[in-house]
Structures are given as C-alpha cells and as structure tokens.
PAMIFI-801859 format. One line per field, with one value per residue (C-alpha): x, y, z; residue in one letter. Coordinates in nm, 3 decimals. Last residue first. Layout:
REM PAMIFI-801859
x c(X  ...)
y c(Y  ...)
z c(Z  ...)
residuo c(a  ...)
REM end
This chain:
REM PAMIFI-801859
x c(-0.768  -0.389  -0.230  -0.040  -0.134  -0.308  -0.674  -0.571  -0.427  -0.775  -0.980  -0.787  -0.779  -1.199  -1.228  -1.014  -1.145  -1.511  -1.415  -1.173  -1.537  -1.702  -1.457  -1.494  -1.188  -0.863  -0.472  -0.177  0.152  0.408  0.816  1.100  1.013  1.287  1.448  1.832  1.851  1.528  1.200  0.873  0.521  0.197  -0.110  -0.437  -0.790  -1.137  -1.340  -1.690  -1.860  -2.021  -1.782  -1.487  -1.497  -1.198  -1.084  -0.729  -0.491  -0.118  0.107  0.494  0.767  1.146  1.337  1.420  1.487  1.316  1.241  0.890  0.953  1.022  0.928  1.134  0.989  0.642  0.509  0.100  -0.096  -0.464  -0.765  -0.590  -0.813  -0.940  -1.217  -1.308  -1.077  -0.942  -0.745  -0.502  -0.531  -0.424  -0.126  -0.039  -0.052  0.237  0.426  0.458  0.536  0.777  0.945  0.960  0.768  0.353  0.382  0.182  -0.154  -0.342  -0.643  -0.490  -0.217  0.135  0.374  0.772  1.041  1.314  1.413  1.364  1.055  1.023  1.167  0.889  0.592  0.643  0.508  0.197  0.043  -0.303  -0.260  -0.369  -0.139  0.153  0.117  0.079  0.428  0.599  0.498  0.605  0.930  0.958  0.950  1.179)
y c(1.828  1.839  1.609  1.623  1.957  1.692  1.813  1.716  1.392  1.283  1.411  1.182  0.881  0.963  0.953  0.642  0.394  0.511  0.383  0.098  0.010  -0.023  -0.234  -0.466  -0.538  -0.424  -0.471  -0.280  -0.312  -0.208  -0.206  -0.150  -0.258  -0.277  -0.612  -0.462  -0.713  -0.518  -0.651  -0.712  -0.626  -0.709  -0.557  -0.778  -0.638  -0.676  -0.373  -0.300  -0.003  0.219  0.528  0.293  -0.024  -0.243  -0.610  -0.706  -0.975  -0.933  -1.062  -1.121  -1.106  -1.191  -1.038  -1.142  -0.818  -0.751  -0.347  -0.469  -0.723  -1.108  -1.307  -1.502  -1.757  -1.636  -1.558  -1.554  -1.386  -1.364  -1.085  -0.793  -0.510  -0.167  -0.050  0.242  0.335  0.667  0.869  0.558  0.595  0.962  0.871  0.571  0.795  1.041  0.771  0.657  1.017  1.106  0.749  0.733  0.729  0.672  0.414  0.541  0.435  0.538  0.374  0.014  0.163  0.027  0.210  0.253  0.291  0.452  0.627  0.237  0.173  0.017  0.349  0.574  0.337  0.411  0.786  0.639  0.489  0.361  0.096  -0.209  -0.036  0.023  -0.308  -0.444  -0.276  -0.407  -0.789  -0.753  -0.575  -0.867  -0.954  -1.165)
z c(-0.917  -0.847  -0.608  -0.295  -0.131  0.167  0.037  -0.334  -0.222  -0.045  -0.313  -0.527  -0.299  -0.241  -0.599  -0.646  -0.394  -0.501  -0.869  -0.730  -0.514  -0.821  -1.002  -0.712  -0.613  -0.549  -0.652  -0.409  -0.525  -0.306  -0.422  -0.246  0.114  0.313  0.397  0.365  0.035  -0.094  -0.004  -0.233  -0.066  -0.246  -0.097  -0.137  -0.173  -0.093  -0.055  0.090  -0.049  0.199  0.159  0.172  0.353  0.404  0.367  0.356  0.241  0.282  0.013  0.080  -0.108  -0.152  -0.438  -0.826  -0.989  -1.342  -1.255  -1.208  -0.921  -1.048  -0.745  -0.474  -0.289  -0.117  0.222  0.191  0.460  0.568  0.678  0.729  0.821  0.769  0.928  0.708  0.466  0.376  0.662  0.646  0.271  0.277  0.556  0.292  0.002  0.134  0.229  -0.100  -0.215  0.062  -0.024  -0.389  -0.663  -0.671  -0.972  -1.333  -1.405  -1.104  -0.947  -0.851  -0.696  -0.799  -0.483  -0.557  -0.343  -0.422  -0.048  0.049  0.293  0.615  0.858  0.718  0.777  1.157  1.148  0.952  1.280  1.225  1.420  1.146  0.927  1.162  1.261  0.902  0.831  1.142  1.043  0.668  0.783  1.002  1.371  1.548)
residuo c(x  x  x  x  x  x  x  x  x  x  x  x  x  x  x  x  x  x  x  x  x  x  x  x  x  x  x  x  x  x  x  x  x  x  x  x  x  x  x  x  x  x  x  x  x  x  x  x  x  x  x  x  x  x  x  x  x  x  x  x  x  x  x  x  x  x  x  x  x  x  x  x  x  x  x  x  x  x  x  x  x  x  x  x  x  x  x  x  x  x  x  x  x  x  x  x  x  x  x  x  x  x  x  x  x  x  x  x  x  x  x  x  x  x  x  x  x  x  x  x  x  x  x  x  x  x  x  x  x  x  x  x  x  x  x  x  x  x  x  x)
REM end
C-alpha cells in the first residue's frame, strides 16, 4: 500500500505538481527555510512546490526516517515522516530534509523544509523569490 509519504516523493522525484494537490489539507501549512512566516494553505503551498519543481536541479531523495508521533507547530501530536534530499541550485549543491506531519485522513498538514549551507539558503531564496514573482505569486 503506498503512503501519502510514498505518493508525495513520487510526484517530487516525477516532477508532477498536478498530483501534490490531492496530499495536502486545504490548511496546510509550508515552513521554508527562506521565509519567516508559513506559506498558508493549499493554493499557496502548492503554489511553491510548482516554483521549486521549476527550481532545483536534479533533485533527489537520498534516505527516509518514519517517526512516532511529533509535536507539530499548532501543539498537535501527529505522525511524521522526514525525507532526505540533495539538489543543486544555480551551482550550489544543497542538502536538505523535508519534514512531513499527517492529519488523521493522512494528508499532509504541515511541511517543513530545513537546508544547508547558508549559502545555498541565500541562492535557494533569490531564485524562490524570483521564482514567485514570475508565477504572479510574490511581490518583488
């Protein structure tokens, strides 16, 4: 049987934003590791994901973690899963891990997405931004 978890890192790993929409709540909320505040619900998340997709340069997950039951940022206990990746954006390599927490339906209701290099979350972020602001998502 395959999993939110699994189905999301297909989509990824195909490219295919279209099937993000179905693993998400209409709350959910994305923690980027260029932005302060959450990306907010779906359109928005999704939104992001279809700039990202557009973004990195051979993307690819690298490892998995299931986990018990972690705290999520509204203080909910839920089920989660953390997906390592490695990327390349505008030369820079990335290493990163995306943090996925369910809701009781198994959608994804929160994302949080942590990064490094600090050099590569500067290049991560400028070409996010100029991404957004080419897709009418953003404001320079």
């Amino acid at each position: 049987m395959s999993t939110t978890a699994d189905r999301f890192r297909a989509a990824i790993e195909a490219g295919d934003d279209a099937a993000l929409e179905e693993l998400f709540t209409e709350d959910a909320r994305l923690y980027s590791p260029v932005k302060f505040t959450p990306f907010e619900g779906r359109p928005s998340v999704l939104g992001l994901f279809g700039v990202l997709l557009r973004t990195f340069e051979n993307f690819r997950y690298v490892g998995r973690f299931d986990g018990a039951a972690q705290t999520c940022a509204d203080g909910t206990e839920t089920p989660a899963v953390t997906l390592v990746f490695r990327a390349t954006v505008e030369g820079k390599e990335i290493h990163g891990v995306d943090l996925l927490h369910f809701d009781e339906a198994g959608l994804i209701k929160e994302f949080t997405v942590m990064v490094r290099p600090q050099s590569a979350v500067r290049v991560l972020g400028q070409a996010v931004l100029t991404g957004l602001v080419a897709a009418g998502l953003a404001e320079r």
